[in-house]
Each structure stands twice: as structure tokens, then as C-alpha cells.
C-alpha positions in Angstrom: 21.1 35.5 28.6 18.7 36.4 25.9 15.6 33.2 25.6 13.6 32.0 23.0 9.9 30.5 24.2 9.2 27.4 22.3 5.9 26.7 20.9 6.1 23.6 23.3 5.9 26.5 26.5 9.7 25.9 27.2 12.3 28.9 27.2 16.0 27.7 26.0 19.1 30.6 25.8 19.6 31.9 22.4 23.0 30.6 22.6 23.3 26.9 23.5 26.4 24.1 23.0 26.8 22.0 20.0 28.9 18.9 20.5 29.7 18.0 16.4 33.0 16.5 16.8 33.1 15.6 20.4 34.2 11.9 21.9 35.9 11.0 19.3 39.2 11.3 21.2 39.6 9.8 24.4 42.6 12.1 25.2 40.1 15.2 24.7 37.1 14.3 26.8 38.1 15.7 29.9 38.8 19.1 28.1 35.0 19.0 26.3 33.2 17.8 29.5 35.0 20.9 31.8 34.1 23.2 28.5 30.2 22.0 28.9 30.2 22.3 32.0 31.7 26.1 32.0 28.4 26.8 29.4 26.4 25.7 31.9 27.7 28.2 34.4 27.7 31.0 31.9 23.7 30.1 31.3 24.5 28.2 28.1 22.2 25.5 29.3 20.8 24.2 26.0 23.4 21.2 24.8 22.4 20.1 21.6 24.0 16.4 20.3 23.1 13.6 18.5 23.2 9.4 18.2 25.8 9.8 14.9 28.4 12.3 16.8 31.3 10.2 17.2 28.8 6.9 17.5 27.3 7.9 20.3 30.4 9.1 21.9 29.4 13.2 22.0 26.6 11.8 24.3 28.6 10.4 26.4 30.6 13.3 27.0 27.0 14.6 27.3 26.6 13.2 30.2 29.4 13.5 32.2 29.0 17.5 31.7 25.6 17.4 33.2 26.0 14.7 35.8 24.6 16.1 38.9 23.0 18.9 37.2 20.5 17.7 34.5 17.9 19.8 35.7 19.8 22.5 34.9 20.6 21.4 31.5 18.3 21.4 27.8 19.3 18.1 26.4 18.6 18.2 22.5 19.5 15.1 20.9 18.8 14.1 17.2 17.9 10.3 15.7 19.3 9.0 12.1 16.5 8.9 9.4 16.7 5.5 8.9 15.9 4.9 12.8 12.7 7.5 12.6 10.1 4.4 12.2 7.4 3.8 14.4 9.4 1.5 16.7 13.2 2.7 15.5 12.5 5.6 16.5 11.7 4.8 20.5 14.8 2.3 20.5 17.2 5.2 18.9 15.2 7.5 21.9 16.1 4.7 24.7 19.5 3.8 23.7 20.1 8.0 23.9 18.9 8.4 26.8 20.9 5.4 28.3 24.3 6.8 26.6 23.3 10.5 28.7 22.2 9.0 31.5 18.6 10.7 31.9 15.0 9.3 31.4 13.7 12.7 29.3 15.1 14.9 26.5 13.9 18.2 26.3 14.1 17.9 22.6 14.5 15.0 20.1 14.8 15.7 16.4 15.1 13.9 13.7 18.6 14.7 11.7 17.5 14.7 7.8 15.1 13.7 6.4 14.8 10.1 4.7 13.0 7.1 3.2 10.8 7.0 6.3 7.1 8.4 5.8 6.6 12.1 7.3 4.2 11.1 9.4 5.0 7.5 11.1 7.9 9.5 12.5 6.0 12.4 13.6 3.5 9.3 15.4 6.8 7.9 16.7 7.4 11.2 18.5 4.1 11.3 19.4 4.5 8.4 21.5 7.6 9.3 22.8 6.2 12.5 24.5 2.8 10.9 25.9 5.7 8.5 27.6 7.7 11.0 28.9 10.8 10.3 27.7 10.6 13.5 25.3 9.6 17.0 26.0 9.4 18.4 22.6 10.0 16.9 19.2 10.9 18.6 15.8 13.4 18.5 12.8 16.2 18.7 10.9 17.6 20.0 8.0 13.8 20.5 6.7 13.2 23.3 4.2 9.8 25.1 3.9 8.2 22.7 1.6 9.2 20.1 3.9 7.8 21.9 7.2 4.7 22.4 4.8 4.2 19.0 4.7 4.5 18.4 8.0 2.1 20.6 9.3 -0.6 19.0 7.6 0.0 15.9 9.2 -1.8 15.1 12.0 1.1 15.4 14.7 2.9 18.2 12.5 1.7 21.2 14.6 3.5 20.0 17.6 7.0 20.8 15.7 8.6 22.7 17.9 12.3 23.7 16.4 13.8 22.6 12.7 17.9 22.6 12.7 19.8 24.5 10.0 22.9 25.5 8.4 23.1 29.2 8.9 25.4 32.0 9.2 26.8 34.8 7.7 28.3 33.3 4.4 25.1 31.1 4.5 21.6 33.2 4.4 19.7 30.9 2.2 16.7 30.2 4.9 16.1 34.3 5.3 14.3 33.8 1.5 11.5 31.7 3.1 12.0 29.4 5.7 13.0 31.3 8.5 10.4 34.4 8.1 7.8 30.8 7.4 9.3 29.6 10.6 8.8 32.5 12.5 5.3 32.9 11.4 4.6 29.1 12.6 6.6 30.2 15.9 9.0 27.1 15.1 12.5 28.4 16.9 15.6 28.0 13.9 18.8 26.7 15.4 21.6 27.5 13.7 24.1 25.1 13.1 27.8 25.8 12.4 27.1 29.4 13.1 30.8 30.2 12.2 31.3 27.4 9.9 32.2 23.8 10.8 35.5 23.3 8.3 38.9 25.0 9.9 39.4 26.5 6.3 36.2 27.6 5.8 36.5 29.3 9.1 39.5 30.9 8.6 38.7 32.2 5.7 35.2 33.7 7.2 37.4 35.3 9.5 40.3 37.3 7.6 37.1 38.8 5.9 38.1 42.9 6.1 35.0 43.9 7.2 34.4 41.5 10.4 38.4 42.1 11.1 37.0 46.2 11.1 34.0 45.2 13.4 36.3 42.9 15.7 39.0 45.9 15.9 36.0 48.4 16.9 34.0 46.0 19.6 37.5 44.4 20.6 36.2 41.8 19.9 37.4 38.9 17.5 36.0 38.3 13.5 34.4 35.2 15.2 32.7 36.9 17.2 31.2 39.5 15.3 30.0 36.3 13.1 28.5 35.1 16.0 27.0 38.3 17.3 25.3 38.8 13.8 23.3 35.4 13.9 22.5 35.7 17.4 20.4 39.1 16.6 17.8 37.4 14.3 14.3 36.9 16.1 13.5 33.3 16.7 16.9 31.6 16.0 18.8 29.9 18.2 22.7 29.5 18.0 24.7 26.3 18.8 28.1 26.9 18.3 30.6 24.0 19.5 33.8 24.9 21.5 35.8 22.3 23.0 37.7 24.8 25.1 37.0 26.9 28.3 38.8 29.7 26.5 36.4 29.2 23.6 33.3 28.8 25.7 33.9 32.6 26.9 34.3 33.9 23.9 31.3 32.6 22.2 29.5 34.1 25.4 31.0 37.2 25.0 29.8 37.5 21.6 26.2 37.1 23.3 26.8 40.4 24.7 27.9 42.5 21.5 25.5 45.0 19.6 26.0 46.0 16.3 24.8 49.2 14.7 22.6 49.5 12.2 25.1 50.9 10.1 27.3 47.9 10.6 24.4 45.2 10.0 23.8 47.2 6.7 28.0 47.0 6.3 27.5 43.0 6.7 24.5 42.8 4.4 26.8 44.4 1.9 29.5 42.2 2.0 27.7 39.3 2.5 24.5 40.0 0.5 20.7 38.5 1.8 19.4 36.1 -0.8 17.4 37.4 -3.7 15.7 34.1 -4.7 15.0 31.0 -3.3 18.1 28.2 -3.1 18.4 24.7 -2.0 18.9 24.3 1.3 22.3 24.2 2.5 23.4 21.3 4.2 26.5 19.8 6.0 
């Protein structure tokens, strides 16, 4: 497995675990906990969640996957913005690391950005990593005038990863904020790598040119999808998959190398941006 070195001195796996949509059903949690646990074994040890998932619930299930093994798991969890003040901010931190069962996260983000000043949260981080209870803090959802700002705070440089909606039908960051990003080593994670909607994912997938790819890797259309993000320098992928069967599959994708030719195939059908957009958020 491929790693990324954070600015904080940690390595993580370019593909980790997402866990958008897990515990909200009782009847699947034994099926999510053995697929977390499966990631683990296949070196997808970064598991990234977050207090809203399912009310707390995707840390729960959280913590039954590593349970025995945190020291082989990267916990990334990620705080509401209304929690991100100086002393919301430690409570949302404690009352995640009660629901996973650990006294550290490697990495605590906060989800959006909100009403709360830039930089009481980034002091409220602060805090939480001279305590211990955090290894590395950083964001969510920012775009670049947003990391702007935060690096001219005074506990801004510290950022360490900002959380993003990309993928292959989604390449507004490659404008400015992920070659910014880069620059400011500040790792990307990519969320909903292959879309988060069944129907948006479906119709990703019957696209004609990741059907040819799939058919010439044997592989599947999700997987070329996944392949593609997984090739960019300093991003991160955290795909969710409830499923052993899944679980393999996304870590096969690790695996897969596409051409040159192909990658200029992909950029055709699914052009770079040309100007700077809003960033995209789900």
C-alpha cells in the first residue's frame, strides 16, 4: 500500500475507509464492523468518521472494528461547526473518543465551516493536541481562500489534511486548491471518490469509456474510478464499503495502472476544469 506523509510526520495509506452511512441499522453492523476490520488486514488502516454519521453511531461501529487493534488503526474523526468553539470543541473531541473507545485520534477535523471564528477553533485544536487527545488537526470542506485564511492565523500552519468532494465527474479542486494544497504539503482526502448517491453512481459507471477500461484491466467501471483518483500526488481516498466483497475490490483498484493514453482518454471524457468553481459539496 502506497502512503502519504503528513505534514504532522505521520504516514496514512492512500486508500483508507469512510464510514458515511454506517450504524444507522442495527441489522447491518455486524456486516460494516467484519468489512473494517477486513481493511485493516488489507493495510487500509486509516478509518475516517465523524460525530454526525448516523448520531454518533458510524463511531460506534468504529470501534468495534478496531477493538483490540487501535494501534493498528488511523482514527480520523470530524466535529460539527457549531461544536468547533473554544470549549465545544474539546467536549465534541471527548464524547468521540468515548463513543470509539480510545483516548487519541490521529486526526480531528472540523466538517464545514461555520459561524465559529477561524481561529478559536484552530486554538481549540491547539489544545486538544498539547493534551494528547489529538495527533493532528485540519479541515473540511475548505476551499483555497478558506485555507488562505487559515494559514495566517496563528495555529493555521499546523493544518495537516482538508476533506473534499472529488472524483472523476468532480475535478473542481484541480483549478487551485489541490496544486495550493500540494504546495502547502496539506494531504487532500477525497470524499465520495465514486460518488455517494446509488444513481449518481450508476450512472458514473455505465459511462462507455470506464466500461472500456474495466473490460481491458478486468477490472470493474468502479474501479477504474477509483484507480484514477488514487494516482494524483498528495490525495488521499476514503471510499466507504459496507461489504467484505466491496472492501477487496476497492483494494484491488489500489493496484491498477492506467496508461497515459487512458488518463488522457478520461481527461477527455471527463474534462479538467478551465476556471475556477465553487467548491463542490455534499
Amino acid at each position: 500500500m502506497r502512503t502519504l506523509r503528513l505534514a504532522s510526520g505521520h504516514s496514512v495509506p492512500v486508500l483508507g475507509q469512510g464510514t458515511w452511512n454506517m450504524g444507522e441499522s442495527a441489522a447491518r453492523k455486524a456486516e460494516e464492523v467484519r468489512a473494517l476490520q477486513l481493511g485493516l488486514d488489507l493495510g487500509m488502516s486509516l478509518i475516517d468518521t465523524a460525530e454526525m454519521y448516523a448520531d454518533g453511531g458510524a463511531e460506534d461501529v468504529v470501534a468495534e472494528a478496531v477493538a483490540g487493534r487501535r494501534e493498528q488503526a488511523y482514527l480520523v474523526s470530524k466535529a460539527y461547526p457549531h461544536n468547533a468553539t473554544r470549549t465545544g470543541l474539546v467536549q465534541a473531541c471527548e464524547r468521540s473518543l468515548r463513543r470509539l473507545r480510545t483516548d487519541y485520534l490521529d486526526l480531528y477535523l472540523l466538517h464545514w465551516r461555520g459561524d465559529v471564528p477561524l481561529d478559536e477553533t484552530l486554538e481549540a485544536f491547539a489544545v486538544l493536541h498539547k493534551s494528547g487527545k489529538i495527533r493532528a488537526f485540519g479541515v473540511s470542506n475548505f476551499d483555497r481562500a478558506d485555507m488562505e485564511e487559515a494559514l495566517t492565523l496563528p495555529d493555521g500552519a499546523a493544518v495537516a489534511a482538508n476533506q473534499v468532494l472529488y472524483n472523476v465527474r468532480r475535478r473542481g479542486i484541480e483549478w487551485n486548491l489541490l496544486p495550493w494544497c500540494r504546495q502547502h504539503n496539506i494531504a487532500v482526502m477525497a470524499y465520495s471518490p465514486l460518488e455517494s448517491a446509488r444513481s449518481e453512481q450508476q450512472h458514473l459507471f455505465d459511462h462507455p469509456l470506464l466500461q472500456k477500461l474495466a473490460m481491458a484491466h478486468g477490472a470493474t467501471p468502479a474501479q477504474i474510478a477509483l484507480a484514477w483518483v488514487l494516482r494524483q500526488d498528495g490525495v488521499i481516498a476514503i471510499p466507504k464499503a459496507a461489504s467484505p466483497a466491496h472492501v477487496r475490490a476497492n483494494r484491488a483498484a489500489h493496484d491498477l495502472q492506467l496508461s497515459p493514453d487512458e488518463l488522457a482518454a478520461i481527461d477527455q471524457a471527463f474534462p479538467p476544469p478551465h476556471r475556477a468553481t465553487p467548491l463542490a459539496m455534499l
